[in-house]
C-alpha positions as CSV (number, residue, x, y, z in Angstrom):
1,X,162.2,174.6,80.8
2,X,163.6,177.9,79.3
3,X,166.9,178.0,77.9
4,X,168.8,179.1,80.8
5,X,166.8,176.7,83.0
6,X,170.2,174.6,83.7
7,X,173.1,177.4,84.0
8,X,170.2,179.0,86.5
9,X,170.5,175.9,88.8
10,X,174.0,175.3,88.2
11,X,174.5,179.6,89.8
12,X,172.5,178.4,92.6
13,X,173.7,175.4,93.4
14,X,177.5,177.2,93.2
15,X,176.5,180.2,95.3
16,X,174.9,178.3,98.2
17,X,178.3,176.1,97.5
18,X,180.6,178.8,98.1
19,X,178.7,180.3,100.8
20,X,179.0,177.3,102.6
21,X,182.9,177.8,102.2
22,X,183.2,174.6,99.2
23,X,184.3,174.5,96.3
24,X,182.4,173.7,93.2
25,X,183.1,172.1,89.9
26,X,186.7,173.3,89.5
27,X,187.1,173.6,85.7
28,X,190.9,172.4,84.4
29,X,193.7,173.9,84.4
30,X,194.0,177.1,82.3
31,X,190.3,177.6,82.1
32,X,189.2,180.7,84.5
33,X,187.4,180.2,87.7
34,X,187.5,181.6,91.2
35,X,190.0,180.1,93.0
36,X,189.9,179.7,96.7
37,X,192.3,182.6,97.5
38,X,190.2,184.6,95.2
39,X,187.0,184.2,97.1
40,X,186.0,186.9,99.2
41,X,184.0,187.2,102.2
42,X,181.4,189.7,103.3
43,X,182.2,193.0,104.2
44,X,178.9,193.6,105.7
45,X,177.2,192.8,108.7
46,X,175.8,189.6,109.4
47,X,172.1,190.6,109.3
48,X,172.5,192.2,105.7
49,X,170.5,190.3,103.8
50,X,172.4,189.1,100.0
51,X,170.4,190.8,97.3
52,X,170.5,189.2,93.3
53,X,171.6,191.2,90.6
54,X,170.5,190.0,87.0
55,X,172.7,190.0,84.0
56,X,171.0,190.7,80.6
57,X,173.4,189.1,78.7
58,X,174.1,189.9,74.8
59,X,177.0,188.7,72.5
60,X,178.5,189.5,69.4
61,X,179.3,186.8,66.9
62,X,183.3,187.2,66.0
63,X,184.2,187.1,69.9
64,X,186.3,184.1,70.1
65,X,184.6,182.3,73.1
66,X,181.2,183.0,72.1
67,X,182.3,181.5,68.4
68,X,184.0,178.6,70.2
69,X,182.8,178.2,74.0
70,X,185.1,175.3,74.3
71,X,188.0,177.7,74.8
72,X,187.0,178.4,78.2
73,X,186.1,174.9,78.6
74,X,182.1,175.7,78.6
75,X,179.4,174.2,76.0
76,X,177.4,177.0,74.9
77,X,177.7,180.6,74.7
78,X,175.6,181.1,77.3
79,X,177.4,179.0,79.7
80,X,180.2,181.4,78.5
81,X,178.9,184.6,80.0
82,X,177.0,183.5,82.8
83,X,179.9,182.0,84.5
84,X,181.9,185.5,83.9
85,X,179.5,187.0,85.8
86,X,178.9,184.3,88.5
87,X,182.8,184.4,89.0
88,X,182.7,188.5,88.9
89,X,180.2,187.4,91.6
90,X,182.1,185.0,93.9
91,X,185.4,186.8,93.7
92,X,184.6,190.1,94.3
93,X,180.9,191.1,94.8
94,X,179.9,188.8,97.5
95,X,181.8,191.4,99.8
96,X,178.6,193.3,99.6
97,X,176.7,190.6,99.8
98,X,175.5,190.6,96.3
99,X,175.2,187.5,94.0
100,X,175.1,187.6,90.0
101,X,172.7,185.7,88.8
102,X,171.1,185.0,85.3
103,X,167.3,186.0,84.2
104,X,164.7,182.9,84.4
105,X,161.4,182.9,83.1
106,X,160.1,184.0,79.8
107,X,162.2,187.0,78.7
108,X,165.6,184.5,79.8
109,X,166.8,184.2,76.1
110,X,170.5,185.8,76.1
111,X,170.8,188.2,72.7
112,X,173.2,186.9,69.7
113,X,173.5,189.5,67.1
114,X,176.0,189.8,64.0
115,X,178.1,193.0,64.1
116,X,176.1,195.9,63.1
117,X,179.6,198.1,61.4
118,X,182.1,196.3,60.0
119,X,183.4,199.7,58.9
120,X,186.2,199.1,61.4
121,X,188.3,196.0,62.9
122,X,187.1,192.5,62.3
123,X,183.7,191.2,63.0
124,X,182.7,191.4,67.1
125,X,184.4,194.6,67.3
126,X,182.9,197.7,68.3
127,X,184.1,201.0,68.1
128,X,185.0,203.3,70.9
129,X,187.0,206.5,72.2
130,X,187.0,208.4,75.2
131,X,185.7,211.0,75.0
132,X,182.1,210.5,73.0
133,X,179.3,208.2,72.6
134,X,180.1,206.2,69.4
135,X,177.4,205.4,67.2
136,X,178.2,201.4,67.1
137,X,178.2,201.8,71.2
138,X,175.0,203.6,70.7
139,X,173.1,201.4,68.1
140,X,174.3,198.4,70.3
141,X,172.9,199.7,73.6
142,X,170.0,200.2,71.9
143,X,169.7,196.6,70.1
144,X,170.7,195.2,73.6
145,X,167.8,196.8,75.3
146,X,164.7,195.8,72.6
147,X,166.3,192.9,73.4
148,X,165.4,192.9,76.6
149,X,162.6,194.9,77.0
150,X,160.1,192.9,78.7
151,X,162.6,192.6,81.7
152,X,163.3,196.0,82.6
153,X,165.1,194.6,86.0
154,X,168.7,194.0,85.5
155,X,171.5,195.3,84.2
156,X,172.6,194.7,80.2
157,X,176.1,192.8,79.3
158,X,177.7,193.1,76.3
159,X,180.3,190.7,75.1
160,X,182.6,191.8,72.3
161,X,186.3,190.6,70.4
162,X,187.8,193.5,71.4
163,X,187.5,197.7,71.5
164,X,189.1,199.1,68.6
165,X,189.7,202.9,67.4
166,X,187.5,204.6,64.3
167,X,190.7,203.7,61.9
168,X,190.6,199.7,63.4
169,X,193.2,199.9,65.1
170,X,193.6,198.4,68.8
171,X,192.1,200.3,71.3
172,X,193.5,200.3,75.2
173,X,190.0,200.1,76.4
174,X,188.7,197.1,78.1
175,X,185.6,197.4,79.8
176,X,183.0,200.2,79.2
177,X,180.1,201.2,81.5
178,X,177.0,203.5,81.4
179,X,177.4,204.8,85.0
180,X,174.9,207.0,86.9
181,X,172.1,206.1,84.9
182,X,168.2,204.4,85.7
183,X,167.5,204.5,82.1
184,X,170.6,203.0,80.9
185,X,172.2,199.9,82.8
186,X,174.8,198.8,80.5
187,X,177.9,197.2,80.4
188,X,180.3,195.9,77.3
189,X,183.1,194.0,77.7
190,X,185.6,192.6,75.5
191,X,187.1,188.8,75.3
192,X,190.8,190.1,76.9
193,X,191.7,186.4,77.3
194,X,192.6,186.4,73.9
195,X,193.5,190.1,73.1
196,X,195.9,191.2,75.9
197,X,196.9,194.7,76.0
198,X,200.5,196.3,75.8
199,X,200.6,195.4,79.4
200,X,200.0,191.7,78.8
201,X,198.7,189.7,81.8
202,X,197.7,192.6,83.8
203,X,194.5,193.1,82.1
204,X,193.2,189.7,80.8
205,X,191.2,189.2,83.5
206,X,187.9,189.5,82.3
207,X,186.1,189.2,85.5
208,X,187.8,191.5,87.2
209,X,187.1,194.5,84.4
210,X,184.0,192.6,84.4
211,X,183.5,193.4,88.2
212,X,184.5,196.7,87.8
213,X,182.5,197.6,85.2
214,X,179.1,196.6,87.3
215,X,180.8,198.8,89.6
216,X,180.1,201.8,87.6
217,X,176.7,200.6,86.7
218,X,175.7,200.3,90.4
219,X,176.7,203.9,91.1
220,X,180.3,203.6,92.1
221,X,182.9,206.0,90.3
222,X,186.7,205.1,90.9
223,X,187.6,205.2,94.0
224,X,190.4,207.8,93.8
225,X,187.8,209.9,92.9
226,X,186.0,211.3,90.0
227,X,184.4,215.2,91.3
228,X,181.1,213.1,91.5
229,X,177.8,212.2,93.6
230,X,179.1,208.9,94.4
231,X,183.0,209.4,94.0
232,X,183.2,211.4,97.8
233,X,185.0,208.0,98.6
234,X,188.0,209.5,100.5
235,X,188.7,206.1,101.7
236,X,192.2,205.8,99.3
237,X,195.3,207.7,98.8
238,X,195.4,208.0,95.2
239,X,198.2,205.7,94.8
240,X,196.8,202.9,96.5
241,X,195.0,200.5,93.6
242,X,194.1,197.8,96.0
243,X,190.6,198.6,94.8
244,X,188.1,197.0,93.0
245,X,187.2,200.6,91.5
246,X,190.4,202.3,91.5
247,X,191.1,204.9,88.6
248,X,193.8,202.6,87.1
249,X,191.8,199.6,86.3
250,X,190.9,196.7,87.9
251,X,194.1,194.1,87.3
252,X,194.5,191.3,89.6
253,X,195.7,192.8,92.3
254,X,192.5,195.5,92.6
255,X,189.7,193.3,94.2
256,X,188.6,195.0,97.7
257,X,185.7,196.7,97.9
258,X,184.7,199.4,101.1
259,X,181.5,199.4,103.3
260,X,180.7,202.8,102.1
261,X,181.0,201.8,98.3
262,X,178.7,198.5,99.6
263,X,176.2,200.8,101.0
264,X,176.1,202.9,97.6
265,X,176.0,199.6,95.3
266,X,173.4,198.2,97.6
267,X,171.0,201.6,97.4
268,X,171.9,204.0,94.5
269,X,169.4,201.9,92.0
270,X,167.5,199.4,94.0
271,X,165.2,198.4,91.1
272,X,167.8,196.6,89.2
273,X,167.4,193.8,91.7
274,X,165.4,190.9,92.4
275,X,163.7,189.8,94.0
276,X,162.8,193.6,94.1
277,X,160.8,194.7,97.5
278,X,157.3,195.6,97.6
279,X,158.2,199.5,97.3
280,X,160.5,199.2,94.0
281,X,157.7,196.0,92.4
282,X,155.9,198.0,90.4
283,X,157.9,199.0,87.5
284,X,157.5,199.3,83.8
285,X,159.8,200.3,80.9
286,X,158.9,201.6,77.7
287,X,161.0,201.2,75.0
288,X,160.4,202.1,70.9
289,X,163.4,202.8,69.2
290,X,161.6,203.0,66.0
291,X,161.1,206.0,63.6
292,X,163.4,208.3,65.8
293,X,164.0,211.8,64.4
294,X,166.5,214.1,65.5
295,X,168.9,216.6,63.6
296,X,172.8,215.1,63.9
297,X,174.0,218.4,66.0
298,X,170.7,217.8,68.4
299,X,170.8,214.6,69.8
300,X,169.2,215.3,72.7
301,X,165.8,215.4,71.4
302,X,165.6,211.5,70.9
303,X,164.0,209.8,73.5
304,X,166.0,206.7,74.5
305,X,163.6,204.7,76.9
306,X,160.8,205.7,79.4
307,X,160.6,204.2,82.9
308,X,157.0,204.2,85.2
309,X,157.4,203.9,89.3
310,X,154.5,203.5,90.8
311,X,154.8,204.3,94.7
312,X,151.3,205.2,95.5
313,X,150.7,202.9,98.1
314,X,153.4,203.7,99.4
315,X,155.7,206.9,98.8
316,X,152.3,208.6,97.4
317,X,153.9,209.4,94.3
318,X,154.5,208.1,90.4
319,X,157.3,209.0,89.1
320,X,158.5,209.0,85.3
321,X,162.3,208.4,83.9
322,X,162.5,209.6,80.8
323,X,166.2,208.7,78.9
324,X,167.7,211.0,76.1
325,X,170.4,210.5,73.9
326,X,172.7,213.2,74.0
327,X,173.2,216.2,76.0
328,X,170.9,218.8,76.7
329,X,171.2,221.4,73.6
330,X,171.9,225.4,74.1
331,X,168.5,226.0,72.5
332,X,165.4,224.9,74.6
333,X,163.7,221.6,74.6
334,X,160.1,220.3,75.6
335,X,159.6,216.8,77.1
336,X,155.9,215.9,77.3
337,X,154.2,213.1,79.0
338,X,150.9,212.4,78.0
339,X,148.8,210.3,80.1
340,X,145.4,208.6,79.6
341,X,145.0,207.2,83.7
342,X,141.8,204.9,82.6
343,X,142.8,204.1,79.2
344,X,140.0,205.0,77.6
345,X,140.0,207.1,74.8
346,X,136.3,208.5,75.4
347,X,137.1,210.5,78.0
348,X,140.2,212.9,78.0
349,X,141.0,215.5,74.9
350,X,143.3,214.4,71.8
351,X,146.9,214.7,72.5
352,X,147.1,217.2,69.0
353,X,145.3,219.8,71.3
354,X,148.4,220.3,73.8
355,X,151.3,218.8,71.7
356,X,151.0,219.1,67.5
357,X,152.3,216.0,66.0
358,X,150.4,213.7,68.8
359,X,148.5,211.0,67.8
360,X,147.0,210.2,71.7
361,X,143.7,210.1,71.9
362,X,141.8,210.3,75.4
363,X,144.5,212.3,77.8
364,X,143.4,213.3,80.4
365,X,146.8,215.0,82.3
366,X,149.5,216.3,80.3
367,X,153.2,216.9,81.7
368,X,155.5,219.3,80.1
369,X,158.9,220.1,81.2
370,X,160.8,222.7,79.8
371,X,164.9,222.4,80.0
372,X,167.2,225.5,79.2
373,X,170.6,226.6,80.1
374,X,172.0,223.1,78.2
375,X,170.1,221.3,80.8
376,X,170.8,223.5,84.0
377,X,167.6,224.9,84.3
378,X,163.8,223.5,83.6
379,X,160.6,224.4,84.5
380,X,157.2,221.8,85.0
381,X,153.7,222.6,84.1
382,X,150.7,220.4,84.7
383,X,147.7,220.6,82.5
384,X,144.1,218.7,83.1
385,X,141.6,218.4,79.6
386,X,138.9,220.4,80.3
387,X,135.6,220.3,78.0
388,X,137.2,221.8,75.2
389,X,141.1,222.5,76.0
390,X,143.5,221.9,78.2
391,X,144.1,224.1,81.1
392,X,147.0,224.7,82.9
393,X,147.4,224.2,86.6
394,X,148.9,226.6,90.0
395,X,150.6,223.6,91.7
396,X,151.4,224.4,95.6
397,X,155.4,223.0,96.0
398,X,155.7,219.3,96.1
399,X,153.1,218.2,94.0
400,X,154.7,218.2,90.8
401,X,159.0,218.4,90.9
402,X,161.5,217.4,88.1
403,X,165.2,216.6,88.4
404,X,167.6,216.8,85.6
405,X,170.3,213.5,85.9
406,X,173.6,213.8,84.3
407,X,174.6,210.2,83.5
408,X,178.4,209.1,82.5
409,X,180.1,206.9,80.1
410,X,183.2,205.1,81.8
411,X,186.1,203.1,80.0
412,X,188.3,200.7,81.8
413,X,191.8,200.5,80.2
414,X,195.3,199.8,81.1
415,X,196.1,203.4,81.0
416,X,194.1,204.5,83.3
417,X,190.2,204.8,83.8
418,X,188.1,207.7,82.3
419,X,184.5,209.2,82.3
420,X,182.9,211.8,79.8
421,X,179.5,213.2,80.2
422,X,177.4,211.4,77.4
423,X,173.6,212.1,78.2
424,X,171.3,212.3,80.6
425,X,167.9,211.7,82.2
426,X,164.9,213.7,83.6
427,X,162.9,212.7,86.8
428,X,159.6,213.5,86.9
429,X,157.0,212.8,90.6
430,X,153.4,213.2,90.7
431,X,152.4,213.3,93.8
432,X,148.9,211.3,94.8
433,X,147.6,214.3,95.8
434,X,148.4,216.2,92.6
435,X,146.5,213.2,91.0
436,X,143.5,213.0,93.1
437,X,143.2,216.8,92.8
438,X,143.3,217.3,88.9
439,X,142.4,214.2,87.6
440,X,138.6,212.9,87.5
441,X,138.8,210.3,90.3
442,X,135.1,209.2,89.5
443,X,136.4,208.0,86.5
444,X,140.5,207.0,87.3
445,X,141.1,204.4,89.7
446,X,144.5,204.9,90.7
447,X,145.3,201.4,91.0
448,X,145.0,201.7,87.1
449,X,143.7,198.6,86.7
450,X,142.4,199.3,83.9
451,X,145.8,200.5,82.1
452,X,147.8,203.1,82.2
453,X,148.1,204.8,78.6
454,X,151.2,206.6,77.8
455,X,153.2,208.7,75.6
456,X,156.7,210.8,76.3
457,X,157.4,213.1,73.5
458,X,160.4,215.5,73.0
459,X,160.6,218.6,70.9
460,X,163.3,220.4,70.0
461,X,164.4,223.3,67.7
462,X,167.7,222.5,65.0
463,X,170.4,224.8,64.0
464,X,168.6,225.4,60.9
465,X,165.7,226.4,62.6
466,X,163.7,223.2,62.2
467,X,161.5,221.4,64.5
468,X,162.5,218.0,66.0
469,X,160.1,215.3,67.4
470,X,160.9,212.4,68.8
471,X,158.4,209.7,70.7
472,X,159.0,206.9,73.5
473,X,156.7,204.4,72.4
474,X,156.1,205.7,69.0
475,X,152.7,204.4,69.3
476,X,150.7,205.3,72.9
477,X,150.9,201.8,74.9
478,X,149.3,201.0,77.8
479,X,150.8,199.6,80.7
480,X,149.7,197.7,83.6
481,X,152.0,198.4,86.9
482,X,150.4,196.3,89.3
């Protein structure tokens, strides 16, 4: 049995208890739980179907309940989080008929890592602002994910002490979320039980931020609006803070969620569920943080993580999400993906041929997407290897089509909620077609069975004039998506 073997049965066995409308395994008094006035009903239809959400839980050692579980009357650390989720669960997300449930199998080991800067505040705390990426945030994100990396389903929970400004001192934030984003589910949140804001009570409900937080990582912007693709709510005046995802927090009174905000939650990123269906099952997520180079005022060119969709069977397409971290420069970048569809490196050209600085050998179809206009405009180009070089293609609309994603960074905090553009994401589709039409389908099975080999590479030009290179894996991998 796996480490999370028991809490997994123990989410189960409470979820099927609630939904049967009883109660289960009320802890004492003044530890938190879902009481029964808390616990919402569905919002939805009766033949919606409940879908499970997993949490990728991390910690930081410093936080008090993950030093000490026995302050919210748990045993271990992980009992700790995954009962702030399952409660997030139970008293607000079962409106949209979605449960919270832990990770099982091999990959179910929840991260515990020391505090990488202790530059600032005590030890568990991270530093954050509103209107930037922080580094800390950044390097923990990243640490969260190789955490994780072999269960690219889910969405990645952070658990801090508390949010504190660069000079230490207390920060108003909360609750912070990557919103927006396929590359980057991620939430952090801090231990408010025992670090209450100026505003005291109002905000020490973890679960609720909590709630709100997975909100944002589902799709859902505030629901007083925020200008963006899912924030077209118009469902609130903008002094009503009734809900879950209103723009002043989520405090105990702000627990209702909306159909329409169900029906984004439910849809927006259907692969972070499971069970996933048959469409969304073939997934893969690259992820090699190592040996990144970019220059400091050109973040963009490093490659955060590469996701692989394989909807052949039945979309006819595969489709590539490659995650950067920054945004877009003035000055143009290249994103490559380099692709060797049988895995065999006797067949194909040497990546070095197409990209200088590669070190794939037997590609057989390389991607190139060129972004401009600080990520307004790009433009694709398909090449196949040829004898001797690699050849561009004339690609008849829909074949080949990129989409440049602008993802958010949200904080939750009592004086009010906020989003900043922090980086963003480019889509890439091959069609079947496009594949059965340029690549050697004597040789490619298209089921890759074989393996699919794969590199994404990024280059980009600093303000000194220098060239920056940046790979996601560092070394070709192949994958297997079926």
């Amino acid at each position: 049995m796996t480490r999370n073997t028991y809490p997994f049965i123990r989410f189960w066995i409470c979820a099927m208890a609630f939904l049967l409308n009883s109660n289960c395994d009320t802890p004492p008094p003044g530890c938190p739980h879902c009481s029964d006035d808390l616990q919402l009903p569905s919002i939805l239809p009766e033949e919606v179907p409940f879908r499970v959400l997993q949490v990728k839980w991390n910690a930081l050692n410093g936080a008090p309940s993950i030093d000490d579980p026995s302050l919210l009357c748990e045993e271990t650390f992980g009992e700790v989080l995954l009962n702030r989720h399952l409660r997030a669960g139970l008293c607000n997300w079962t409106q949209c008929k979605i449960l919270l449930g832990p990770v099982i199998g091999s990959t179910a080991h929840f991260g515990l890592f020391d505090d990488p800067d202790l530059s600032a505040g005590a030890a568990g705390d991270v530093v954050v602002n509103n209107t930037a990426l922080t580094p800390e945030l950044e390097e923990l994100a990243i640490l969260c994910d190789n955490h994780w990396n072999m269960q690219p389903t889910g969405v990645t929970g952070l658990a801090v002490r508390s949010f504190v400004n660069a000079d230490g001192t207390d920060s108003p934030i909360n609750g912070i979320a990557f919103a927006n984003s396929g590359t980057r589910p991620f939430f952090a949140i801090g231990d408010l039980e025992f670090f209450p804001n100026a505003l005291g009570d109002v905000h020490r409900n973890t679960e609720r931020v909590l709630a709100h937080e997975l909100g944002h990582v589902l799709g859902l912007c505030h629901a007083n609006g925020d200008n963006g693709v899912a924030c077209n709510s118009g469902f609130l005046d903008f002094n009503d803070f009734g809900n879950l995802m209103s723009g002043a927090g989520s405090s105990a009174s702000s627990r209702t969620l909306e159909v329409e905000q169900c029906d984004i939650a439910r849809t927006r990123y259907a692969h972070l569920f499971f069970p996933l269906a048959d469409m969304q099952n073939r997934i893969v997520s690259l992820l090699d943080e190592r040996g990144e180079r970019f220059a400091a005022a050109d973040k963009s060119v490093d490659l955060y993580k590469t996701m692989v969709f394989n909807r052949l069977s039945e979309a006819g397409e595969l489709i590539f999400l490659i995650g950067t971290n920054g945004l877009f420069t003035e000055r143009k970048n290249d994103y490559w993906v380099l692709l060797d569809l049988d895995n065999n490196v006797q067949t194909g050209l040497h990546g070095e041929r197409i990209v200088p600085g590669s070190d794939q050998q037997g590609v057989d179809l390389a991607l190139q997407v060129e972004v401009g206009d600080s990520g307004k405009r790009s433009k694709s180009t398909l090449y196949t290897a040829g004898s001797s070089a690699f050849r561009p293609q004339s690609l008849a609309p829909g074949l080949l089509t990129t989409t440049l994603v602008s993802s958010d960074l949200y904080t939750s905090s009592a004086e009010g909620c906020q989003r900043v553009p922090v980086f963003q994401e480019i889509e890439i589709n091959l069609s079947r077609e496009a594949l059965m039409r340029f690549s050697d389908t004597r040789q490619v099975d298209l089921s890759f069975a074989n393996g699919l080999k794969l590199q994404t590479i990024s280059i980009g030009t600093a303000l000194n004039g220098e060239k920056v290179m940046d790979k996601s894996p560092e070394r070709p991998r192949a994958i297997f998506l079926q």
